[in-house]
N, C-alpha and C positions, 0 to 999 in steps of 0.2 A: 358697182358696189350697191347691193340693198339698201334703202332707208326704208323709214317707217313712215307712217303717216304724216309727221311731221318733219319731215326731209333730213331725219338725225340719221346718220352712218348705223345700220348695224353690225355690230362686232360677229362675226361669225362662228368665235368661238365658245361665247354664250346664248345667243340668238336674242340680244335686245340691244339699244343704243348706248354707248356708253356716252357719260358727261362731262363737264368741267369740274365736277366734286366728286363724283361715283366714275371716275377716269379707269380703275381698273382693279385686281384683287387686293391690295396695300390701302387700297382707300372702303375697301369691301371690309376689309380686318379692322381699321378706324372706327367702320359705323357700328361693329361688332361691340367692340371694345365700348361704346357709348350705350347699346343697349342695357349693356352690364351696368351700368353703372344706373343707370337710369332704373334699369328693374331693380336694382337694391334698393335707391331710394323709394322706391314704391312698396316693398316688402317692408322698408321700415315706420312707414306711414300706416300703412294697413295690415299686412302681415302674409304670411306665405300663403296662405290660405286662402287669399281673395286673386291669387293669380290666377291665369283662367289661360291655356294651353291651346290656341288654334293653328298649330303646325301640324296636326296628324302625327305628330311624334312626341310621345308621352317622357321617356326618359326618366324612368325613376330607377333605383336600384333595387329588387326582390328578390334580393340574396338573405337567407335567416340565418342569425345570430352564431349557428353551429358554422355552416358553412366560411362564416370571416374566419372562425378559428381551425378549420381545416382544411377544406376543400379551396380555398383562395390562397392556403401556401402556396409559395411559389417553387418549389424542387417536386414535393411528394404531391402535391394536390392536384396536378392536371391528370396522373397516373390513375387517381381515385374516381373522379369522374369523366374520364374520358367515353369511357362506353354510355353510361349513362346519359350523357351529352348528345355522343351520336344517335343511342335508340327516341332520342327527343326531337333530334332533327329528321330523323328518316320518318318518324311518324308524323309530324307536321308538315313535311313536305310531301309522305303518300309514297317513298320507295316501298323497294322492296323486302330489303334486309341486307345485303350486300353491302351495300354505299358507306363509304366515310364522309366525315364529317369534320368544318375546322370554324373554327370564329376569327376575324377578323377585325383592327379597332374601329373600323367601319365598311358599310358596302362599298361606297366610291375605293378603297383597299385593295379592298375584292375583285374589284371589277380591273383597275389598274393593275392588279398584280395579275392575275386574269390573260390581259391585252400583253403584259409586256412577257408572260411564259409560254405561252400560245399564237403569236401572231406572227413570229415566221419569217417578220420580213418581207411577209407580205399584206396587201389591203385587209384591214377588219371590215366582214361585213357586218352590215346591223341592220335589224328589223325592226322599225317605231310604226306604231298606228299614223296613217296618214294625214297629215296635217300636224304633225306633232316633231319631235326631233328627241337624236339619242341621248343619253344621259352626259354632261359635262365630264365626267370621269372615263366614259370611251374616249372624248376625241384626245383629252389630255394623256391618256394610256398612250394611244395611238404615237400621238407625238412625240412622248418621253420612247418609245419603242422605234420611232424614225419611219412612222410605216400610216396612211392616210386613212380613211374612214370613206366607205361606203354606204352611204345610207340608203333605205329602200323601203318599200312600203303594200309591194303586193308580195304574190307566187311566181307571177310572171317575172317581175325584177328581181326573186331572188333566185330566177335558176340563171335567169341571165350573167348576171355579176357572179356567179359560182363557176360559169362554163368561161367566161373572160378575164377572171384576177386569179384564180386558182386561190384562194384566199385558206390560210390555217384555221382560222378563228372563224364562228360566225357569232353573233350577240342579238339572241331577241328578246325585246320588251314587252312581255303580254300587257302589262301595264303602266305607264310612266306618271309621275309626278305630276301631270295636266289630270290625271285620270282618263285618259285616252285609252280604249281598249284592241289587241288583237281579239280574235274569235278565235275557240278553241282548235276548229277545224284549219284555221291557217296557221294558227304554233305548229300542231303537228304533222302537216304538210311540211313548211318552213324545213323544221329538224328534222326531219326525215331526208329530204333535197339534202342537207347540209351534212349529212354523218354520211350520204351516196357518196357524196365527193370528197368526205377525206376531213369534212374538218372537224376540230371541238366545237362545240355547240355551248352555248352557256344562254341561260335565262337569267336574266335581269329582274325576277320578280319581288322586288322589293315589296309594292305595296302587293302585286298581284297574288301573292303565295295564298294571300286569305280574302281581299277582294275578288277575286273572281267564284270561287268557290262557296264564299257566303252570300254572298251580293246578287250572284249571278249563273248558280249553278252550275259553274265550271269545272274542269277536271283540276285537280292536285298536281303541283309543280311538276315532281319527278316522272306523271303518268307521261308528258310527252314524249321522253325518250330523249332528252339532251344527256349529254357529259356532265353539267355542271347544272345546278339553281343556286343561286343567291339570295336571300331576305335581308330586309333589315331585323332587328332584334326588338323595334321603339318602331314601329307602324302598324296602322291600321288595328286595332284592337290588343297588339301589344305594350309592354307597359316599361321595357327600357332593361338595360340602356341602351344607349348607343352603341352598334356592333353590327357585323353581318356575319350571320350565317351561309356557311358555305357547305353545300352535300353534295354526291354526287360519285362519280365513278374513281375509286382509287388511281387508279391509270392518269387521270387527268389533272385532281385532287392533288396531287401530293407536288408536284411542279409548281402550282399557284401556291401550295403553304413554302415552299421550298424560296420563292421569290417574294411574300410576303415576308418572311425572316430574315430575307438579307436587306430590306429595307425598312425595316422596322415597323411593319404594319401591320404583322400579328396582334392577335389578344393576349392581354397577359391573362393571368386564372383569376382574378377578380372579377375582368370585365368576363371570361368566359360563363364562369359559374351565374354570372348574373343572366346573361342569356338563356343558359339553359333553362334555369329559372322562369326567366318570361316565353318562353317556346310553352313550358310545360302548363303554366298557368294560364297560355289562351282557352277562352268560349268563345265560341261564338256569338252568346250573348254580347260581349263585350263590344262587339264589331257593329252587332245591330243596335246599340244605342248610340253609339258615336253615330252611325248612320242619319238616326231619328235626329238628332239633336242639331246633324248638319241639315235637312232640311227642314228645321224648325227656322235656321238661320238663314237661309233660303225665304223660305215666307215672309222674313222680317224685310229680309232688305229687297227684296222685290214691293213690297208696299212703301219702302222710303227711295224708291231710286224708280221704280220702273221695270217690270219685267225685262223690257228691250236692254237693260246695261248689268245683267244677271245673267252668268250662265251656271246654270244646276250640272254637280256632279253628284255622285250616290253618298259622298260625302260632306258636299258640301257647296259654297257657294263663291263663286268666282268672279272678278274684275279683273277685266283684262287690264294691262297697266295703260295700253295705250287710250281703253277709255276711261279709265279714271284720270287720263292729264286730259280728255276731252271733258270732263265733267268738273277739274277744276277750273277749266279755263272759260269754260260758262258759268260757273260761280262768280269767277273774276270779272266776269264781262270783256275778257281779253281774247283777241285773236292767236296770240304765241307767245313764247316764252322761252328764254334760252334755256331754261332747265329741260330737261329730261323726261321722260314717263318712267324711270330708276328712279331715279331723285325724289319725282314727286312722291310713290309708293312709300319709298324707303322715309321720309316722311311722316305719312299720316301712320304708317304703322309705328312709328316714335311717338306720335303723339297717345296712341290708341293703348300703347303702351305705359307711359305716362299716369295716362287723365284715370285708366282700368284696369291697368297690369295685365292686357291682353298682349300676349305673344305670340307675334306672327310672324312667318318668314319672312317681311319686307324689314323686318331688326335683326333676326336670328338666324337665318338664313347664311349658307358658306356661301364663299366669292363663287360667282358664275352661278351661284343659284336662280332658279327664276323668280320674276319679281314683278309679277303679277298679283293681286290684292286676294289669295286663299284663304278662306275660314274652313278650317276641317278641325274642329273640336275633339279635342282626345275626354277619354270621361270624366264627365261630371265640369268640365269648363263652361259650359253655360250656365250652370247652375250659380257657380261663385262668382259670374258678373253679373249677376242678377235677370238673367233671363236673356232672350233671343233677342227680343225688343231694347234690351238695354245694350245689348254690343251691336244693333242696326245703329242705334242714336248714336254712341260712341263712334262708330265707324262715320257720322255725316257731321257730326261736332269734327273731326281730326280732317274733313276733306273741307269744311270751310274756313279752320282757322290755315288751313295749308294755301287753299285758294289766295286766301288776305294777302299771302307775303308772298306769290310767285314772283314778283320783279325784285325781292331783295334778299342776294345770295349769302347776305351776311348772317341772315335767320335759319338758311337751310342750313349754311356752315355750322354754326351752331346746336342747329335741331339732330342734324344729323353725326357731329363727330364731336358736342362739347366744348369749341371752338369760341373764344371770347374775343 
């Protein structure tokens, strides 16, 4: 069995240790449930306005006043804008005109409903940048479908595993949630290898639809030539809600809405019209301030931490979990600690939440999210915590009062689920 650095079991079906508090998704949905509660109290204290958004996922609703009274019926209204919809998704994605298009009440949906209409029966394979792993809602696909995950990481591996599982599905990530990237030239290699042999192809390009492309001069999802792309609807310069977009070749397309309906993971036409909405209102502009703003925050906390315990993404700035419990455990002056590098995280981002109304994934985050210490500021979040330097300071104020109480679980019980 894996551990980590600190000899804790990794769970391999989220890739981090689980704890004696953060033990599994029921105690993921507790810590949930505390963030909420905690960020009210902070919007009552200070007000919505001083919340400040570092999950790279904005989530608001940018539906207009006509659209609640029409287009978000529920009988007549998906009729009205359905084409609408799809010429919104086929040009943010870069088809070609052909393609349909479906929204979903989110990607992980998409991707599950995806695995479980296209997989066969037999292995999913999946392409992540190396060193990196698939999204939690493949392997969970996988397993609700009774069929294992292949993961892979060049060209060489995926024609291998294509020539030995015979596999339906294949799933690559030009982008994941690490901000780990493929190169455009191995996506469409990848898909090409994988439509040879017979299978659906889907992209997973949640953040990549517009990170690669703005960031990085990349081609446009649908130019590689997959069956299927996926976005979310609330990333990287989009503005919410929560949703994914699904485009892609009719043939393929309509099996996934066919399976996302029998389990209830469609959109309904409020959240869809909201999407289209935010599809149609991205800039690019949008994507490159969030950008600036993430390495603004990058500068800060590299001058309070150390270059060495900062790893710069084009969004933003990252702590690994397992060196932020190295960096509270030399605050402490402790060699170990039965908690966790989850725990710890999970944590200082309560507190950071709290003391700022800074919202990060280590509070808001779904169960098997990773839980790693990510600042990706969606817009205008630095601004209302008052600057880069003021969510550095927040961020080493939330890692020392966290450091103070590592030996007593009564305070994490507490910090983290409300617990008296």
């Amino acid at each position: 069995m894996n551990t980590d650095r600190f000899g804790n079991a990794i769970d391999p079906g989220v890739g981090y240790a689980r704890g004696s508090l953060l033990q599994g998704s029921a105690d993921e949905v507790r810590r949930l449930a505390q963030a909420g509660r905690v960020a009210a109290d902070f919007v009552a204290r200070e007000g919505i306005d001083k919340i400040a958004i570092c999950t790279g996922n904005l989530r608001f609703y940018p539906a207009t006043p006509e659209d609640l009274t029409l287009l978000c019926e529920e009988w007549i209204g998906p009729g009205l804008f359905g084409e609408e919809l799809r010429q919104a998704a086929i040009a943010h994605l870069g088809g070609v005109g052909h393609e349909a298009a479906a929204v979903v009440n989110r990607t992980s949906a998409g991707i599950v409903a995806t695995v479980l209409a296209h997989s066969g029966g037999k292995p999913v394979l999946s392409l992540v940048a190396e060193g990196d792993r698939s999204h939690a809602s493949v392997l969970r696909g996988a397993r609700l479908a009774g069929v294992p995950v292949r993961e892979v990481h060049d060209l060489k591996a995926v024609n291998q595993a294509l020539a030995e599982d015979n596999p339906a599905l294949f799933v690559v990530t030009p982008v994941t949630s690490e901000l780990s990237m493929l190169g455009d030239d191995l996506i469409r290699d990848a898909v090409a290898a994988g439509k040879k042999a017979g299978c659906v192809t889907i992209l997973d390009d949640a953040y990549g639809a517009r990170f690669r492309p703005v960031l990085h001069g990349g081609g446009a999802s649908l130019s590689f030539g997959a069956d299927l792309v996926i976005t979310n609807a609330d990333k990287a310069g989009l503005s919410g809600p929560r949703a994914g977009v699904l485009c892609g070749e009719p043939a393929a397309l309509i099996p996934v809405q066919a399976k996302a309906s029998e389990l209830g993971m469609e959109a309904r036409a409020p959240v869809a019209v909201g999407a289209m909405r935010s599809l149609q209102g991205f800039t690019p502009d949008l994507l490159l301030q969030e950008a600036q703003d993430g390495q603004d925050l990058a500068d800060a906390l590299e001058t309070a931490l150390g270059a060495g315990r900062v790893t710069r993404s084009a969004l933003g700035p990252k702590i690994d979990e397992q060196d932020a419990m190295e960096i509270a455990l030399g605050m402490a002056g402790a060699d170990k600690s039965d908690l966790v590098p989850a725990e710890v995280t999970a944590a200082i981002g309560m507190l950071m939440l709290r003391d700022k109304g800074i919202v990060t994934v280590n509070t808001h985050g779904q169960p098997g999210g990773r839980v790693s210490i990510r600042l990706k500021p969606t817009s205008g979040a630095v601004a209302r915590a008052g600057g880069a330097m003021a969510v550095a300071d927040c961020l080493m104020s939330a890692m020392r009062q966290t450091a103070a109480h590592l030996n007593d679980k009564s305070w994490f019980a507490a910090t983290l689920f409300g617990d008296t």
